[in-house]
C-alpha positions in Angstrom: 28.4 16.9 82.3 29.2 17.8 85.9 27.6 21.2 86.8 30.6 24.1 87.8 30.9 24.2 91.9 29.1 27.2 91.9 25.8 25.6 90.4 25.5 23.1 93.6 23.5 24.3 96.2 23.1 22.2 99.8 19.6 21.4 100.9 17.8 19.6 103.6 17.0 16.2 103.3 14.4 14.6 106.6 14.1 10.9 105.7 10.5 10.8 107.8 8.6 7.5 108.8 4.7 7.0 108.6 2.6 9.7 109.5 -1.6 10.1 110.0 -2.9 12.0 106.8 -3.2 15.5 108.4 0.9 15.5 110.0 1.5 14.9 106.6 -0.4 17.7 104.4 0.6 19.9 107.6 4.5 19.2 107.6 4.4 19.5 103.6 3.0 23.2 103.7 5.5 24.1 106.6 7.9 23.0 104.7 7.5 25.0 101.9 7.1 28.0 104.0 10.4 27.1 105.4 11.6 26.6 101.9 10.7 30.5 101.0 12.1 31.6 103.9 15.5 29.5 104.1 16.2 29.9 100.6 17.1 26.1 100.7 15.2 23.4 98.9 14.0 21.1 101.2 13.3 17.1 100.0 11.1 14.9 102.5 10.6 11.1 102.1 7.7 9.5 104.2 4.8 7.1 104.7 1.4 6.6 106.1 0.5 5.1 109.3 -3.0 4.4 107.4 -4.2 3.7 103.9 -5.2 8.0 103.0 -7.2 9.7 100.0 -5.8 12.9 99.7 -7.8 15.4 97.0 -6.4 18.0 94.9 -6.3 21.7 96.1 -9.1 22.4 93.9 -11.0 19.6 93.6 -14.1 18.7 93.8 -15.2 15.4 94.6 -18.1 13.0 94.0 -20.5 12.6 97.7 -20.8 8.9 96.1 -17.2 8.0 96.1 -16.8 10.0 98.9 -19.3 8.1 101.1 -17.5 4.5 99.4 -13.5 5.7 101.2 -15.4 6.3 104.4 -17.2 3.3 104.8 -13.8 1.5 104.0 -12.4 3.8 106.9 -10.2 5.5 104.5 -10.0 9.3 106.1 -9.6 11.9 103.1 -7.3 14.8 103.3 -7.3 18.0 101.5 -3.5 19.0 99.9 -2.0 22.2 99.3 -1.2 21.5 95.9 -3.4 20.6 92.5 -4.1 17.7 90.9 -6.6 14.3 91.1 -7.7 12.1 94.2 -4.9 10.0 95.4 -5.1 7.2 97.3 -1.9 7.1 99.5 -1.3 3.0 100.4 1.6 0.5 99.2 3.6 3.7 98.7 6.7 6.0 99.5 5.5 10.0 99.2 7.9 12.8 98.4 7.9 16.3 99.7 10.2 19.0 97.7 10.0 22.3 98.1 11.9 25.0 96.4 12.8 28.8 96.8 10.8 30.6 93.8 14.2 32.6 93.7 16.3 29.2 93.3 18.0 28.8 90.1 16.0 25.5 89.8 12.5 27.3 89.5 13.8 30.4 87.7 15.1 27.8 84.9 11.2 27.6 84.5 8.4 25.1 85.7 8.5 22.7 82.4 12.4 22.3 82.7 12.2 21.4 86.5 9.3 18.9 85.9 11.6 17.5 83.8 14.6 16.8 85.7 12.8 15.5 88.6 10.9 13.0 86.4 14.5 12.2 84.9 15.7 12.0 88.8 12.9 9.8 89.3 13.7 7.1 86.4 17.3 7.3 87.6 16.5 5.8 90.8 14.5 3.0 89.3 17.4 2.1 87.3 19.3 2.1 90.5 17.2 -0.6 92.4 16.8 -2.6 88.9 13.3 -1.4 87.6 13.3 -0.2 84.3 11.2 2.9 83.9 10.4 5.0 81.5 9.3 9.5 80.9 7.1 10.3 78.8 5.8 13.9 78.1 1.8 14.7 77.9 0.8 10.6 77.7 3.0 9.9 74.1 5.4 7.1 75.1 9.2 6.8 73.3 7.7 5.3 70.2 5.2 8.7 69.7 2.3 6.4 70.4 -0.6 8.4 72.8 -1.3 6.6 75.8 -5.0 7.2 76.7 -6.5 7.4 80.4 -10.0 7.7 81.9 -10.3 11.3 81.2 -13.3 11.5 83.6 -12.3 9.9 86.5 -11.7 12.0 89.7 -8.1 9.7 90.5 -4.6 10.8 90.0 -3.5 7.8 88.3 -6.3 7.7 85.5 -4.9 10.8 84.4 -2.5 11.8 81.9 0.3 14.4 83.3 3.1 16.3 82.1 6.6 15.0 82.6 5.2 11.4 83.9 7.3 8.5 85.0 5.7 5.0 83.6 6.9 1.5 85.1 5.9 -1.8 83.0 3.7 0.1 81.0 1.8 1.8 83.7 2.2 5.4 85.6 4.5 4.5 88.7 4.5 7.8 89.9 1.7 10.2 90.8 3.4 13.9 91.2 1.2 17.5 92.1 2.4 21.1 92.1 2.1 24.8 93.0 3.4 27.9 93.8 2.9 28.8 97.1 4.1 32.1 98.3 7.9 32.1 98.2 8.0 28.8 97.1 7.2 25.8 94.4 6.1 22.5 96.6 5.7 19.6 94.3 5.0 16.1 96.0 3.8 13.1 95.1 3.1 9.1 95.3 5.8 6.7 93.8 4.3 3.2 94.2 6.3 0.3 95.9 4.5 -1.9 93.7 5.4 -2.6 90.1 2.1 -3.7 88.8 -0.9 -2.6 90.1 -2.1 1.2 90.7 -5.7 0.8 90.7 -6.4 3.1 93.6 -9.2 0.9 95.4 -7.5 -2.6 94.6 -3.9 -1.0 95.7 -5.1 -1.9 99.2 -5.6 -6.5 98.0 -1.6 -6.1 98.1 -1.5 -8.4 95.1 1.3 -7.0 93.5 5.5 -7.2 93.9 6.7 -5.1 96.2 9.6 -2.7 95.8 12.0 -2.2 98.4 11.6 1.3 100.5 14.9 1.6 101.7 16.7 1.4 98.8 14.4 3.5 96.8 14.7 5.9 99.6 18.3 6.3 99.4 17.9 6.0 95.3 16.5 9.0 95.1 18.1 10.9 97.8 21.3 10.4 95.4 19.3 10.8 92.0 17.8 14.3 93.2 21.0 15.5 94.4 22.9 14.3 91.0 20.2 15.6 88.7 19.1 18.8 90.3 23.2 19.9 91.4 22.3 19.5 94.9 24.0 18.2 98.1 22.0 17.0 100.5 22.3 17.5 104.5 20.4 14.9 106.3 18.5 16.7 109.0 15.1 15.2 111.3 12.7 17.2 112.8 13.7 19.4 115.5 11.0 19.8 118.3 9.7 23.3 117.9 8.7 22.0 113.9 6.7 19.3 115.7 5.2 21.8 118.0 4.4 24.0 114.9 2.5 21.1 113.0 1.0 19.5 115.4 -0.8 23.2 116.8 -2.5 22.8 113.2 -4.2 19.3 112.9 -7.5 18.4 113.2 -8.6 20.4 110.0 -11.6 20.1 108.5 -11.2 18.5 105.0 -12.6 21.3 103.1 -9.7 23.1 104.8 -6.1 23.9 103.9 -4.0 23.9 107.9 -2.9 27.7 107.9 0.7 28.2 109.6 1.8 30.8 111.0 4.6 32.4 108.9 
């Protein structure tokens, strides 16, 4: 069912190319800020000029795995929201970031996960892959689907609301409120096989096309969430804004100015 003309809401869409690991978790937190204070939820697409471990807000992180990334020359990044170690390679990374007055967040946080994993599986279908949402790690058939509950990695663990390609997770999401806003991003895989997070980087695995899953889920977001999206880069005082806050320790979150 089509939602009633005064459901849709226009947003922002910046379809970004690769960035270093610290533009990245930078321009993500300025974009929710803008978020809060726009009232207009924001959707950025975008790569990494370098193979990137990013860790959850929160997290804490092994000095032995630690020391393993940097003698690969992986750098690690800290982001602003929650979740398990990611390693950003082989990938295309989404950035949306929502009003916490938006009718998509007052809805509640459950239902929204929801639609943008149901956005998500929508775009596969577009570009021929045949994913699959399960809720909590039980797949369609109510069988669990079990995970290395120990390990530090984003995709050894079991989240709500997850998108699963060929029997694996595809799709690596993180959340939190932030003041004024709910930022959720995350790692969809341009692989359809392999997500080990050290073996990612062998590149033995099919590859799935950026552009069109780029414009995939440009269209799926904006069908599934009543949105309609206005394609706009970065203007040159955002640069200035992001760029004045690299170079941040990774213990660090980059504080903008509001």
């Amino acid at each position: 069912m089509s939602a009633a003309s005064s459901d849709i809401s226009t947003g922002r869409l910046i379809q970004d190319e690769a960035h270093g690991g610290e533009f990245n978790m930078a321009a993500d937190l300025y974009l929710s800020q803008e978020a809060g204070k726009s009232g207009q939820v924001i959707l950025r697409l975008y790569g990494w000029d370098l193979p990137t471990l990013s860790l959850g807000f929160h997290q804490k992180f092994d000095d032995i795995l630690r020391h393993s990334y940097a003698a690969r020359g992986i750098p690690i990044v800290r982001r602003p929201t929650g979740g398990r170690a990611v390693l950003h390679d082989q990938e295309l990374t989404y950035c949306l970031a929502i009003p916490v007055g938006h009718r998509l967040v007052m809805d509640g946080k459950d239902k929204l996960q929801e639609s943008i994993g149901r956005a998500f599986v929508e775009a596969g279908c577009m570009i021929g892959l045949h994913p699959q949402l399960v809720r909590r790690g039980v797949d369609d058939q109510g069988a669990q689907i079990h995970f290395a509950s120990g390990s530090p990695l984003c995709f050894d663990s079991i989240s709500r609301w997850e998108v699963r390609l060929n029997g694996r997770k595809w799709i690596g999401s993180a959340q939190r409120i932030l003041p004024g806003s709910y930022l959720q991003h995350g790692s969809i895989l341009l692989t359809d096989c392999n997500q080990n997070e050290i073996s990612r980087l062998d590149g033995n695995s099919r590859p799935i096309d950026p552009a069109r899953l780029r414009d995939a889920l440009a269209q799926s977001l904006e069908n599934t969430l009543h949105l309609v999206w206005q394609e706009q880069g970065w203007m040159e005082f955002e640069l200035a804004q992001i760029n004045n806050h690299l170079s941040i320790p990774e213990d660090n979150l980059p504080k903008l100015a509001s």
